[in-house]
N, C-alpha and C positions, 0 to 999 in steps of 0.2 A: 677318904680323899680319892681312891682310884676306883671307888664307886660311883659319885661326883664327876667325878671326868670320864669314863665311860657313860654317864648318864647324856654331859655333855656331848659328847660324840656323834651319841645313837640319837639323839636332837637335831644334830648338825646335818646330820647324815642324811633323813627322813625330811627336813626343808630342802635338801638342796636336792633329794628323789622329787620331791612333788613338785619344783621348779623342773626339772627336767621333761617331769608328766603335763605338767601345765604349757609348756616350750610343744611338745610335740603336740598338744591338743592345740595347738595358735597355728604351727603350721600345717595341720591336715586343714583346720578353718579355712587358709588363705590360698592352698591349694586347689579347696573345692569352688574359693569365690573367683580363684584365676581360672578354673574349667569353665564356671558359669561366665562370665566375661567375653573368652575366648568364642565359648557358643554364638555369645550376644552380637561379637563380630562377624563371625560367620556368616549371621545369619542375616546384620545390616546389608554384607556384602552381596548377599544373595539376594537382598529387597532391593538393592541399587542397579545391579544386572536387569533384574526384571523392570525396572523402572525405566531404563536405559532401550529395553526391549520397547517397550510400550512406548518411550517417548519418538526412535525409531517408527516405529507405525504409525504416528498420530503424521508426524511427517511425512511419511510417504500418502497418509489419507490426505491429507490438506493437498500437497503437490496433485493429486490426482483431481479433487475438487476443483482446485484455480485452472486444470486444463480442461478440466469440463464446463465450466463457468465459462470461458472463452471459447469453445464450440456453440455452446449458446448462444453466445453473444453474436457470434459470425452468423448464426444461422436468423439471430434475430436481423441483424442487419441487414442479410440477404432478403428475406419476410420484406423489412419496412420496403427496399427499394423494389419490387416485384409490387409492392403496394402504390407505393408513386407514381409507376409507370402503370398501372391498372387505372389508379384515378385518372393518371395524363388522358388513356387513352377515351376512357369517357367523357372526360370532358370536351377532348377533340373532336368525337364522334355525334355531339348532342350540342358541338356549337353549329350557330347558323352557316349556313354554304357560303353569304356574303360577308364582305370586311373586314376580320381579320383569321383568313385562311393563311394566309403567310407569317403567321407571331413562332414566337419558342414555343408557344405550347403541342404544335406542331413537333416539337424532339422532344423524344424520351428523357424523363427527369433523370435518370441514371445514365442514360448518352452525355449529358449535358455535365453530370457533376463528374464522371469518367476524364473526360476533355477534362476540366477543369485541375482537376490534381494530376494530371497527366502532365501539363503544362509546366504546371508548380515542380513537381518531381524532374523536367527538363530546363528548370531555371527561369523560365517565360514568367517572371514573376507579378509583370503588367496584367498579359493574356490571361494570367490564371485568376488575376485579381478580378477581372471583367469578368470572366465564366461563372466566378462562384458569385458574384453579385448578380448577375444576371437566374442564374437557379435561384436565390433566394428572394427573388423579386417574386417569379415565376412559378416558386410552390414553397411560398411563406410556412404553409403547415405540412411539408412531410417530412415524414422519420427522422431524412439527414439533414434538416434544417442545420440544427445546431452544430455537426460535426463542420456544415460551411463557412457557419461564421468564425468557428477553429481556425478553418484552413485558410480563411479570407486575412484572418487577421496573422497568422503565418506568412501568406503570400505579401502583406502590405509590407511587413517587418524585415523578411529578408530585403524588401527593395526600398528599404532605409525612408519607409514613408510612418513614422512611428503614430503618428495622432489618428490615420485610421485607423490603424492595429491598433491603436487602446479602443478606438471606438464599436469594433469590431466581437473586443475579447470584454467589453464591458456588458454590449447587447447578450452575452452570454449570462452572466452574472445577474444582469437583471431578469431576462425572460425565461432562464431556467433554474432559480436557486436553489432547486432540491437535485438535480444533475450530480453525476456522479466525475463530472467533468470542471467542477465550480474548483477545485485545487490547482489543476492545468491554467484553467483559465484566468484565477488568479494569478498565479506567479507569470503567468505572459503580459497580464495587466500590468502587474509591476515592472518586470524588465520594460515595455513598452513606451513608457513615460518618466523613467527614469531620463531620456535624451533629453525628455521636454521640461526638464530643471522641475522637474514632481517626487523628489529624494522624499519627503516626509510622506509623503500618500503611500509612495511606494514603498514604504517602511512599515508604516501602518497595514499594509494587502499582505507583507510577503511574514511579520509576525500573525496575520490572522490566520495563516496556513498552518505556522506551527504552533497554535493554539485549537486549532481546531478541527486538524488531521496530522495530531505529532506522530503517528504511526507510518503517515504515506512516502514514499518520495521525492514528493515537491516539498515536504517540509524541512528535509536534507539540503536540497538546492537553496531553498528558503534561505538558510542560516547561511550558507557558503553567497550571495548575495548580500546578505546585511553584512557580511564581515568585510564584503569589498564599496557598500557606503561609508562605511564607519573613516 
């Protein structure tokens, strides 16, 4: 009998050692899969810094891009009207002596369109309306055509005359669709004829903005306009 229960014992004993051994083989296991873990944070952490870095840069590359983009743009601008007034001046030069010596074409197409928004910037919102129609009569094809029919149709609207200003910012839309100015020129379309009870047209122009530059700014104003139809 007391070899029996010593038998039992030295049984008992030996299960609950290899529970013990199996208990510390579990947790050196869970210890080495928390080291690896902890690594594994680490080392997110340190992908997300770098990613943080890099998205830093791409911003400061883009900001430096869009100020160079608009140097160009300036210098393009400057180019097209140095080109205006190069045309003006040949064609002045190679018209006949009799007739008409005394027309506009006689003033520099950038004197003219100068005057013009010069006006508009001092409120003369008639005078400026006449100046840029009179340039756009007067040099249908240069550079700054399009930026006059802008400002024409700007000048009409500040002076509460809204049915040129649509007619102004529509000749935009038609004669220039691939312009980079057709967002602008929509959403002034629309505000423009919104007076002239055109709520559904104008609903129809200012969703086509945010369908089809939801990225730009006019398609912001876009939504903040539909919400004051509504």
């Amino acid at each position: 009998m007391k070899n029996i229960t010593k038998l039992l014992f030295m049984a008992g004993s030996g299960f609950l050692l290899s529970g013990c051994v199996a208990s510390e083989r579990d947790m050196s296991t869970l210890k080495l899969q928390l080291q690896e873990l902890n690594a594994t944070i680490v080392q997110m952490q340190a992908n997300q810094a770098e990613l943080a870095g890099k998205m830093d840069e791409l911003n400061h590359n883009l900001s430096v891009s869009n100020e160079n983009l608009s140097q160009v743009d300036n210098q393009f601008s400057q180019l097209s009207t140095k080109l205006d007034d190069l045309s003006a001046s040949i064609r002045t030069s190679t018209a006949p002596a009799e007739g008409t010596a005394a027309t506009a074409s006689t003033v520099l197409p950038s004197d003219l369109f100068a005057d013009a928004k010069g006006l508009l910037d001092k409120g003369a919102f008639e005078a400026a309306a006449n100046g840029f129609k009179l340039y756009i009569s007067n040099y249908p094809d240069s550079e700054n055509v399009e930026q006059a029919y802008m400002l024409l149709g700007d000048a009409y609207t500040a002076a509460g005359q809204y049915k040129p200003a649509a007619i102004a910012y529509a000749t935009i839309l038609q004669k220039f669709p691939k312009s980079k100015s057709i967002p602008a020129a929509r959403l002034k379309y629309a505000r423009s004829i919104v007076p002239l009870k055109k709520t559904e047209e104008a609903k129809k122009y200012l969703n086509s903005i945010i369908k089809d530059f939801p990225s730009s700014e006019e398609a912001k104003l876009a939504k903040t306009e539909l919400t004051k139809l509504k």
